[in-house]
VOPAGU-2260 file (C-alpha; in pm, 1 decimal, decimal comma):
REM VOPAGU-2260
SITE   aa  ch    i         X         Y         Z
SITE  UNK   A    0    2699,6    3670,1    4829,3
SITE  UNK   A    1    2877,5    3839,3    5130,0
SITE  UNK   A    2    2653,3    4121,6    5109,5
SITE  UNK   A    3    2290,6    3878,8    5237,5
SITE  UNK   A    4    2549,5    3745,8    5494,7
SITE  UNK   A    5    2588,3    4058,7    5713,2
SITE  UNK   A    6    2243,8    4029,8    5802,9
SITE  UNK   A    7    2335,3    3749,7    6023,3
SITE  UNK   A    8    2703,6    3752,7    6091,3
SITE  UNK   A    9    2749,3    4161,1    6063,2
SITE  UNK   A   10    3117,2    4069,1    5996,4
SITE  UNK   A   11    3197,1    3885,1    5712,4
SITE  UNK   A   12    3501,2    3821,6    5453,7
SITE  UNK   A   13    3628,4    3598,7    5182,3
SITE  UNK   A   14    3938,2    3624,8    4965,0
SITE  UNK   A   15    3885,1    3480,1    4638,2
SITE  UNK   A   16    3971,6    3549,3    4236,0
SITE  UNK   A   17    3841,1    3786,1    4092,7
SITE  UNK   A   18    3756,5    3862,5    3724,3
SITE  UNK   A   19    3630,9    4199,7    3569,8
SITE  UNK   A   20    3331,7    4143,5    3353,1
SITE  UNK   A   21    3339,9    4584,8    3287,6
SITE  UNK   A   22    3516,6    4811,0    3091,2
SITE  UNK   A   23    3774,9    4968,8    3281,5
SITE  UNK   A   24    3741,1    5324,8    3385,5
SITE  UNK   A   25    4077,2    5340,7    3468,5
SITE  UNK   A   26    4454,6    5205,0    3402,4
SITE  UNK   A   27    4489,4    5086,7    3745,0
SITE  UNK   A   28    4232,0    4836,1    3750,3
SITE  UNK   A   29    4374,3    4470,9    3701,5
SITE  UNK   A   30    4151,5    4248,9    3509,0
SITE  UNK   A   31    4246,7    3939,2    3717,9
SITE  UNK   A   32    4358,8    3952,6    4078,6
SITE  UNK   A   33    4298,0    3784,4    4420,9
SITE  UNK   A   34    4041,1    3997,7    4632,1
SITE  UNK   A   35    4011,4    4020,5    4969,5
SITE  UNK   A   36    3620,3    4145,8    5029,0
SITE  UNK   A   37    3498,4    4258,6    5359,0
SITE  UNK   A   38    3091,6    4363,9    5410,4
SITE  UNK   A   39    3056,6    4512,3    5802,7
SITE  UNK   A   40    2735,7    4574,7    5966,0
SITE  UNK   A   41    2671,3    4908,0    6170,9
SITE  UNK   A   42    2988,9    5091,4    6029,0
SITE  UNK   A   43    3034,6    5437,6    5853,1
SITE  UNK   A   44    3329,8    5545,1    5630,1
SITE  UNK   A   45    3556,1    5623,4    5931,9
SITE  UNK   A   46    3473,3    5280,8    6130,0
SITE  UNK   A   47    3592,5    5142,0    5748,1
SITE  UNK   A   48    3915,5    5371,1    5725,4
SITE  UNK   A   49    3991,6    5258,8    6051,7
SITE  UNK   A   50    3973,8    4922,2    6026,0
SITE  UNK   A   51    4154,2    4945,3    5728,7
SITE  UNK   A   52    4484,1    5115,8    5866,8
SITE  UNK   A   53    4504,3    4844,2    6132,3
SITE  UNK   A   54    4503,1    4524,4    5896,3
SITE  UNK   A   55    4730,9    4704,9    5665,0
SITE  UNK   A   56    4958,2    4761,7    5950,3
SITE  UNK   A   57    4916,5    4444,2    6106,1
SITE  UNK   A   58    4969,6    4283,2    5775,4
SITE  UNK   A   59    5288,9    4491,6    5735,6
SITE  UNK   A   60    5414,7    4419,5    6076,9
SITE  UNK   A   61    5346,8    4017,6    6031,9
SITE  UNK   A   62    5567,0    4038,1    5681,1
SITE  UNK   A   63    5829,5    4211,1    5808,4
SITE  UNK   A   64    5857,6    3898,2    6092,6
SITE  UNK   A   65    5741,0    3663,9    5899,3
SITE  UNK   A   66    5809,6    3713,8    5572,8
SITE  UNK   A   67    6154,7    3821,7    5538,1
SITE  UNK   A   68    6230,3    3531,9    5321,5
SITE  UNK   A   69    5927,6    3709,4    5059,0
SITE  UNK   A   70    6055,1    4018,8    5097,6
SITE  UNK   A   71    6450,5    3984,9    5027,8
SITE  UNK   A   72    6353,7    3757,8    4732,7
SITE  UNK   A   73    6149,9    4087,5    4598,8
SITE  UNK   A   74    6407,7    4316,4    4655,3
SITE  UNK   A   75    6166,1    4507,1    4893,9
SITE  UNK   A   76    6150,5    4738,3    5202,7
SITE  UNK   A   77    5870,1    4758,2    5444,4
SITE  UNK   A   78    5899,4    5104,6    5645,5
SITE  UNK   A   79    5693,7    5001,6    5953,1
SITE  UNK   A   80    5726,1    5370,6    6071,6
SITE  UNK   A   81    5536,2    5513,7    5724,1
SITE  UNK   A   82    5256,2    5237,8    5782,4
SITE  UNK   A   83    5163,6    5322,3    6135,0
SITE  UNK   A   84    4792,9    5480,4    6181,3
SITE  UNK   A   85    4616,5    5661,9    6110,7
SITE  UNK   A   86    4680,6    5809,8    5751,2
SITE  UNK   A   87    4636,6    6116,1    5571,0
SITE  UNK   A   88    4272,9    6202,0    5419,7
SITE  UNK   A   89    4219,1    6481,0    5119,4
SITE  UNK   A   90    3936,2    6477,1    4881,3
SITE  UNK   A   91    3848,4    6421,4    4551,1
SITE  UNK   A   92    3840,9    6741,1    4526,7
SITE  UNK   A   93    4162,3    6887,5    4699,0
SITE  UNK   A   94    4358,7    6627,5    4529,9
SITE  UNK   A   95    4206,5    6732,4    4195,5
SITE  UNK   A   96    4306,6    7082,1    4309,1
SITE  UNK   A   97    4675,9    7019,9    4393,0
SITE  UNK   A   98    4688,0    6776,4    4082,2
SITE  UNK   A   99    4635,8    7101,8    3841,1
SITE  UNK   A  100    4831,6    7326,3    4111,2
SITE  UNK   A  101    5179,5    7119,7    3971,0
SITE  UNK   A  102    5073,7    7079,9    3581,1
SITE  UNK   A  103    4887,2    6799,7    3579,1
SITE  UNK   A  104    4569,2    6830,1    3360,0
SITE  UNK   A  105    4318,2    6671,1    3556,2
SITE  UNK   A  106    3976,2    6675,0    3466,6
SITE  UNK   A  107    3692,9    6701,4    3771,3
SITE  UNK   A  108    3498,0    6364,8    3721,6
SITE  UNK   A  109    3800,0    6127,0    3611,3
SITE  UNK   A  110    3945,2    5898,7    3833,3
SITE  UNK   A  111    4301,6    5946,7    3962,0
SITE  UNK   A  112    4551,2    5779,5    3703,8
SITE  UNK   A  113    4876,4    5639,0    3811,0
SITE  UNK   A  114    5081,2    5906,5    3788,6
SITE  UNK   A  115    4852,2    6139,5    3977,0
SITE  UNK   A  116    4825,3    5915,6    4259,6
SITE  UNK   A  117    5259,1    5862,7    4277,7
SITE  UNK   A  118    5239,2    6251,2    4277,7
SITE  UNK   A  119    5061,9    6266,2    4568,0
SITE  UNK   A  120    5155,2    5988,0    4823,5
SITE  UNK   A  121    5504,2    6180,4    4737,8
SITE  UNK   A  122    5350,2    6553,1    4828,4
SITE  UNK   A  123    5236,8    6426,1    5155,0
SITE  UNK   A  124    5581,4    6218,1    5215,9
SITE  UNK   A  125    5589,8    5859,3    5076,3
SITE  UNK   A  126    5309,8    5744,2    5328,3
SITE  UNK   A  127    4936,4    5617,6    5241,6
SITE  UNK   A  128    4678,3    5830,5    5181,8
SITE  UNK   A  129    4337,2    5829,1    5146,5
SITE  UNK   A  130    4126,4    6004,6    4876,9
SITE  UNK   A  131    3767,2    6051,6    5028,0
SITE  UNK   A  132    3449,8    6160,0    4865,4
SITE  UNK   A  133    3532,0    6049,9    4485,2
SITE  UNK   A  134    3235,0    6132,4    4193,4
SITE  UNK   A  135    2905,7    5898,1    4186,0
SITE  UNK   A  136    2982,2    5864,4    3789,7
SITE  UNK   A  137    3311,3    5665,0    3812,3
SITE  UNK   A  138    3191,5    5478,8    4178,3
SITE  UNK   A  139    2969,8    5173,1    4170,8
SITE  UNK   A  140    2568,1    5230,5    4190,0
SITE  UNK   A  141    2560,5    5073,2    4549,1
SITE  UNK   A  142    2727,5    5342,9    4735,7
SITE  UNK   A  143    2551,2    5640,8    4917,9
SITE  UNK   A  144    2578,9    6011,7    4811,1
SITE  UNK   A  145    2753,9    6271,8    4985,7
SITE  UNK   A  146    2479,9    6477,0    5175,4
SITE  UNK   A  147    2605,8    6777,6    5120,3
SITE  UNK   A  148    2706,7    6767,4    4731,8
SITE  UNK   A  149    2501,5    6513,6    4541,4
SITE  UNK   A  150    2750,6    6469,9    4273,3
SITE  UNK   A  151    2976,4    6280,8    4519,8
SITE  UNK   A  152    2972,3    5913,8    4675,0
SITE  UNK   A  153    3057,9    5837,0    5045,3
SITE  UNK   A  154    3354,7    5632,6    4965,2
SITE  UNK   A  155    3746,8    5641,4    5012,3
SITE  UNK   A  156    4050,9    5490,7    4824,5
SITE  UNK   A  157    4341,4    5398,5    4985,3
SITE  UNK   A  158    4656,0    5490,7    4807,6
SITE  UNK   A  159    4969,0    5290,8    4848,2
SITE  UNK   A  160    5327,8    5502,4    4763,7
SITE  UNK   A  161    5598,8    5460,8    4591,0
SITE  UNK   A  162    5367,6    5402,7    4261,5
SITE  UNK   A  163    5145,2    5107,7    4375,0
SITE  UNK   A  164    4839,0    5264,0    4350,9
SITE  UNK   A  165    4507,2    5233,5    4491,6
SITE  UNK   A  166    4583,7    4904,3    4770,4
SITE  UNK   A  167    4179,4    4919,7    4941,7
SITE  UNK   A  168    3841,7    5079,9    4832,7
SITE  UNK   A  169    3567,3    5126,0    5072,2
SITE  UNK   A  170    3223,0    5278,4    5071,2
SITE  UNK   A  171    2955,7    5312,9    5289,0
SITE  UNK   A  172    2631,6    5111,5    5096,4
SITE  UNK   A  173    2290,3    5262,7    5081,8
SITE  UNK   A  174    2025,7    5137,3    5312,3
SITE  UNK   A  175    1700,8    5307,4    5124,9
SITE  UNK   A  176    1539,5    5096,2    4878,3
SITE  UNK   A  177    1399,8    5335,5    4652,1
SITE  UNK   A  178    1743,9    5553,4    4649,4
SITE  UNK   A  179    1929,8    5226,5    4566,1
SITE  UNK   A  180    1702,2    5184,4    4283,9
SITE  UNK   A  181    1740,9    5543,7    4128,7
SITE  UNK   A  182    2135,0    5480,2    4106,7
SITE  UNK   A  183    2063,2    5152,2    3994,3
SITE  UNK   A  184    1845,9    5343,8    3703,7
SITE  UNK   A  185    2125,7    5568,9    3665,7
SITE  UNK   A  186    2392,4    5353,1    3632,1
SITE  UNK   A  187    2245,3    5196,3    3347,3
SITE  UNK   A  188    2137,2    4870,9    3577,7
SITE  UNK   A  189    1772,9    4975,8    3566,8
SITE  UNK   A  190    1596,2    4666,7    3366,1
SITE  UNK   A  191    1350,9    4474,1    3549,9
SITE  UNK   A  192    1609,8    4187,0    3474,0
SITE  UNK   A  193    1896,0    4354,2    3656,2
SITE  UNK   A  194    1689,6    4482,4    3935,2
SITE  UNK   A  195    1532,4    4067,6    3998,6
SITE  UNK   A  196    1874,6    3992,9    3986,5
SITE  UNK   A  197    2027,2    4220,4    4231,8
């Protein structure tokens, strides 16, 4: 329901449950999880990867003040200086690149597994790191395509270190009716039912 809302708030959030209904495409998608969902008006991808960067910093900062209670009881460490903005960016496809550079068989298409993603926060020195321009076949049907290579959506994972895993997933939504309908069609969400119900 957040989505109807940015039409008159532009900035809008919740942070609920959630609950996967879908197959996973992936084994680093939780089937059960709190969710915190943000829909912004008048942004593109890097207006979202900024925005990003500063509440996980600012989120990291509070903890480490606030939450040192939480975070000795976990046994953890924030490093405030690995956090700071802004963070590395690759793509899909470099990271698919330097994945089967150091003997990982990674096919073009898949999404990044666990151990691909450990491999490279660690190249590119224990910090975040985003992962931009990731195939329209593993992305959800609401996202734009890349102009320049079709086969890609306009969206970017953000990839905690130290084996955490993707921590935020953004995307910039399409805005043309009849393009939102052909991904629709090709997502397999192209019944008159599902399109009434979207």
């Amino acid at each position: 329901q957040l989505e109807p809302a940015i039409n008159s708030f532009e900035k809008v959030y919740n942070i609920t449950p959630s609950f996967r209904a879908e197959h996973s495409k992936s084994d680093r998608h939780l089937s059960e999880y709190t969710h915190l969902k943000v829909e912004l008006a008048w942004v593109n991808l890097n207006d979202l990867i900024s925005i990003s960067e500063d509440l996980v910093y600012h989120i990291a900062k509070t903890m480490s003040v606030k939450g040192k209670t939480e975070i000795r009881e976990l046994d953890a460490e924030i490093k405030i200086e690995k956090l700071k903005p802004p963070y590395r960016r690759i793509t899909y496809n470099e990271a698919v690149n330097l994945l089967n550079k150091n003997g990982f068989k990674f096919e073009w298409g898949k999404s990044l597994n666990s151990s691909g993603e450990a491999f490279l926060t660690k190249y590119f020195g224990d910090a975040p790191l985003w992962v931009q321009y990731i195939p329209k076949n593993v992305e959800g049907f609401p996202f734009k395509t890349h102009p320049k290579d079709k086969r890609l959506a306009i969206v970017s994972d953000l990839i905690a270190p130290n084996g955490f895993g993707e921590i935020a997933g953004i995307a910039e939504k399409i805005t043309d009716k009849k393009e939102l309908l052909r991904r629709m069609k090709e997502k397999g969400k192209g019944t008159t039912k599902q399109i009434e119900r979207y």
